[in-house]
C-alpha positions in Angstrom: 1.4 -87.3 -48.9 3.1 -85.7 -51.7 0.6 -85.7 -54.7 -2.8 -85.7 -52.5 -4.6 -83.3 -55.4 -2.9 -85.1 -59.0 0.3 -87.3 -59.0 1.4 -87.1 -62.7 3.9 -89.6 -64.3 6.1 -87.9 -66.9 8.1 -89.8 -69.7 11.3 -88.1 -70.5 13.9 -88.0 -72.8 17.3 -88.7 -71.3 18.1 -85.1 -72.0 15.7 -83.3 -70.4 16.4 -81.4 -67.6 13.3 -78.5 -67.7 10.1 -80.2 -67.5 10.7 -81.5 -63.9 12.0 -77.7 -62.5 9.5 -76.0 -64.6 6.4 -77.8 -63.2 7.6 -77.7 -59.4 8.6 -73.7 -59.8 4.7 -73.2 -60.4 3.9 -74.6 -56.6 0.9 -75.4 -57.4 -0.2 -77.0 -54.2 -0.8 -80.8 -53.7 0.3 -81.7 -57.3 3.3 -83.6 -57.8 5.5 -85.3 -60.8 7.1 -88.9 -61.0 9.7 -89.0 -64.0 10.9 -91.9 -65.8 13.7 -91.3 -68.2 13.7 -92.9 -71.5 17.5 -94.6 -72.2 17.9 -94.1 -75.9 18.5 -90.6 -78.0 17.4 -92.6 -81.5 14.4 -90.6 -82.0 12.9 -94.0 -83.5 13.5 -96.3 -80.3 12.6 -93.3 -78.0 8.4 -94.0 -78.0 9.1 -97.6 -78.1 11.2 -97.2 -75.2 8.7 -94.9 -73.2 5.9 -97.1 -73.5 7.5 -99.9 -72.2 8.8 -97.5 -69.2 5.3 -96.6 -68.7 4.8 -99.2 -66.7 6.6 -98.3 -63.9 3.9 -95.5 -63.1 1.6 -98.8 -61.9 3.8 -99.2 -59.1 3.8 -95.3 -58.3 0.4 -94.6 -58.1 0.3 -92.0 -60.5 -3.1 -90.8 -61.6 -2.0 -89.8 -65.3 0.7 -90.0 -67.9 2.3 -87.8 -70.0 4.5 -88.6 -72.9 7.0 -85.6 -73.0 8.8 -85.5 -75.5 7.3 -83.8 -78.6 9.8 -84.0 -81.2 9.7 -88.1 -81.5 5.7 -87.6 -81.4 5.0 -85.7 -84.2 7.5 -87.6 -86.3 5.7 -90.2 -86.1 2.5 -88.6 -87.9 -0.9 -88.2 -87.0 -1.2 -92.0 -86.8 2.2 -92.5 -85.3 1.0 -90.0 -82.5 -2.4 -91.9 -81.5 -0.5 -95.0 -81.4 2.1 -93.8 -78.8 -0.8 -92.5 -77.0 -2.6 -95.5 -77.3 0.1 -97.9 -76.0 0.7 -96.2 -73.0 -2.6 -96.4 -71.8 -2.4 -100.3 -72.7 0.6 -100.8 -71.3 -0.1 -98.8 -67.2 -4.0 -98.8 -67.5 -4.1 -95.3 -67.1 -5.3 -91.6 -68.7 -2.6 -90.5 -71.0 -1.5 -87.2 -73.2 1.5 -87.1 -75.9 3.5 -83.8 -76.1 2.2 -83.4 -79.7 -1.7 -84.4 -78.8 -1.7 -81.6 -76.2 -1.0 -79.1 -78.7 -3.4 -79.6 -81.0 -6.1 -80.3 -78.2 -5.1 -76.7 -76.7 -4.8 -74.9 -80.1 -8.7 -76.5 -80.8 -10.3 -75.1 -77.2 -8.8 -71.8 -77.9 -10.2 -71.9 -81.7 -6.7 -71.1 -83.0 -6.6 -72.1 -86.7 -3.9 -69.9 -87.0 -0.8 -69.6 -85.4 2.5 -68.2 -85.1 5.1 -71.2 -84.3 8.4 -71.0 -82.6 10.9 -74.6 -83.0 13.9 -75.1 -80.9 14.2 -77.4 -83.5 16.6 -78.7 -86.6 15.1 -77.9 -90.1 13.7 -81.2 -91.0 11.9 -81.5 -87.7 10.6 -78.2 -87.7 9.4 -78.8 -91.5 7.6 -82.3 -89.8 6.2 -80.4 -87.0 4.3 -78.1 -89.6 3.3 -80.7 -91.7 2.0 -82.3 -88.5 -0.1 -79.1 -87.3 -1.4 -78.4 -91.3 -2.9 -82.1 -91.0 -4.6 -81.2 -88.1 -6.3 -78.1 -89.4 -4.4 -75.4 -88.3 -2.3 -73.2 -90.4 1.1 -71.7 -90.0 0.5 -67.8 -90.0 4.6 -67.8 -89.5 7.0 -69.5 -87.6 10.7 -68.9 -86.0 13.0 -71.9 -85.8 16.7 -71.9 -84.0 18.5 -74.9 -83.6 21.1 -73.7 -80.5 22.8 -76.9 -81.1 24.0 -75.5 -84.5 25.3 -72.5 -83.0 27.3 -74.3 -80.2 28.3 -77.1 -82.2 28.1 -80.0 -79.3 28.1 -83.8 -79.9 25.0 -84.2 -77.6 21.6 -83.8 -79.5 19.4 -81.1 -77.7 21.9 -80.1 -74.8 21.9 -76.4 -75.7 18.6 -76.2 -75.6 17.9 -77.4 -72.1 20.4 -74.1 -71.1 18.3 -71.3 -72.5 16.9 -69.0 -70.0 13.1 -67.9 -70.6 13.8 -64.7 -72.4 15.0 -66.4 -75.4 11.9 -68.2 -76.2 9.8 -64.8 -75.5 12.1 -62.8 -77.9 11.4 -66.2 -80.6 7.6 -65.7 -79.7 7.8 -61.8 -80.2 10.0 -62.2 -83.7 7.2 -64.9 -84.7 3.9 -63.2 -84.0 2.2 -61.7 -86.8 -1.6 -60.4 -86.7 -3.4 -63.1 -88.8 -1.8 -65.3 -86.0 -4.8 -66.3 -82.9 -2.4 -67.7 -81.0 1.6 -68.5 -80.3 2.7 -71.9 -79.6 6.0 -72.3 -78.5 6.9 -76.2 -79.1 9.7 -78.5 -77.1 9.1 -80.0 -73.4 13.1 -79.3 -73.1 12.3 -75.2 -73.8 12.0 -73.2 -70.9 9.1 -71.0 -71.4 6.4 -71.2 -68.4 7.2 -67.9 -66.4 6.9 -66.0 -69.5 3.7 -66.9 -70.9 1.3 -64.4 -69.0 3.9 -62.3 -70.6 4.0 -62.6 -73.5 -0.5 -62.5 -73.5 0.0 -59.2 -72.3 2.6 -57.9 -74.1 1.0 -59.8 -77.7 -2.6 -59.4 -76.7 -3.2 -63.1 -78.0 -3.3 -66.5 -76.4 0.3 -68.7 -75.9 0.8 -71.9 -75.8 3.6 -73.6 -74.8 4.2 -78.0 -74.9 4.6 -77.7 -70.9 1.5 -76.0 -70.0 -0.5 -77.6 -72.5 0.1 -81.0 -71.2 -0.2 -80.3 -67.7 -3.6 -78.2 -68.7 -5.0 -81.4 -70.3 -4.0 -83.7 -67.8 -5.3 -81.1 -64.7 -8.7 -81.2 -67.0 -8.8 -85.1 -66.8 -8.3 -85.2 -63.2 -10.4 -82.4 -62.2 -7.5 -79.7 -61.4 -8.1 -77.0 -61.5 -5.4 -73.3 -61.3 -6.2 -69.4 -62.2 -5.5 -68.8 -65.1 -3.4 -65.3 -64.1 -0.6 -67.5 -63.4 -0.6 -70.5 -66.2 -1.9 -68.4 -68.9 -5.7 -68.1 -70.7 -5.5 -71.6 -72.1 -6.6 -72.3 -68.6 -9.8 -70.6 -68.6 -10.5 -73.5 -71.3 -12.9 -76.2 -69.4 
């Protein structure tokens, strides 16, 4: 059966056209992912709309659930961000992550209370997304944030973003990294960035984090997956 190692249940914004393609190119054997898509762009209906969806993943089987979007999570605060969390699991009786939990989660088991952060993101999210990671204890060494959506000027919210290849979000990580930073973390499920991340460790000689492989690292750690971490990066030499 498809899924015999992890079946996980992702909840994605109508846009998103990465996530799916980014986890399957890894071919990591016996794991598969079950999307629902969320049917609203109103970044205030989107988590209410996902934790309704999540109880679809009941019928699939799944064995955990990932809310992945991480714009609409961190908006929300601290508070806002547990809650989502919280509701999900309510709502499909099942082990759940948030896009925004992961991070903080991953930046914690690598002891990164510093970092260098790269946005996809407009300025007022970008400002939120800081606020959100200063809450938690961490603090913002530097950070580099492009909205492609400004440059290309299209009606639909975060299209341009789903088109950039990976080498844009390594140049955004190399432009952001300074030395006080322990780690990168690239932010946005809808940001290609997986096949660059060994990279980029190399290349900076510091841990990276993207939203992608952190939730997919927390969830294999629930479940008892486990990959090298020469492919996924050193955040997954983290028990």
């Amino acid at each position: 059966m498809y899924g015999w190692r992890a079946r996980v249940g992702l909840i994605l914004p109508m846009d998103n056209t990465v996530m799916e393609p980014e986890c399957y190119s890894l071919g990591l054997e016996g794991v598969s992912y079950h999307g629902v898509r969320m049917d609203t762009i109103e970044r205030a209906q989107m988590p209410v709309r996902g934790v309704a969806l999540s109880e679809q993943f009941i019928e699939m089987g799944v064995d955990a659930v990932g809310y992945a979007c991480a714009e609409t999570s961190f908006l929300k605060g601290v508070d806002g961000n547990a809650y989502i969390k919280e509701q999900i699991q309510k709502t499909c009786s099942l082990p759940a992550v948030t896009a925004s939990g992961v991070m903080v989660e991953a930046l914690q088991a690598l002891g990164a209370d510093s970092v260098a952060l790269v946005t996809p993101y407009p300025q007022t999210s970008a400002d939120a997304m800081q606020a959100f990671l200063e809450r938690q204890g961490f603090r913002v060494a530097s950070s580099v944030r492009r909205d492609f959506n400004e440059e290309y000027k299209d009606k639909r919210d975060w299209y341009h973003t789903n088109l950039q290849p990976a080498n844009v979000a390594y140049r955004m990580a190399r432009q952001a990294w300074v030395p006080e930073a322990k780690a990168v973390f690239i932010a946005a499920t809808n940001f290609r960035t997986m096949e660059i991340i060994p990279r980029l460790e190399d290349d900076l000689g510091c841990p990276v984090v993207s939203t992608n492989q952190a939730m997919l690292w927390s969830m294999f750690r629930t479940l008892g997956v486990k990959e090298p971490a020469s492919r996924l990066g050193s955040l997954f030499d983290r028990e």
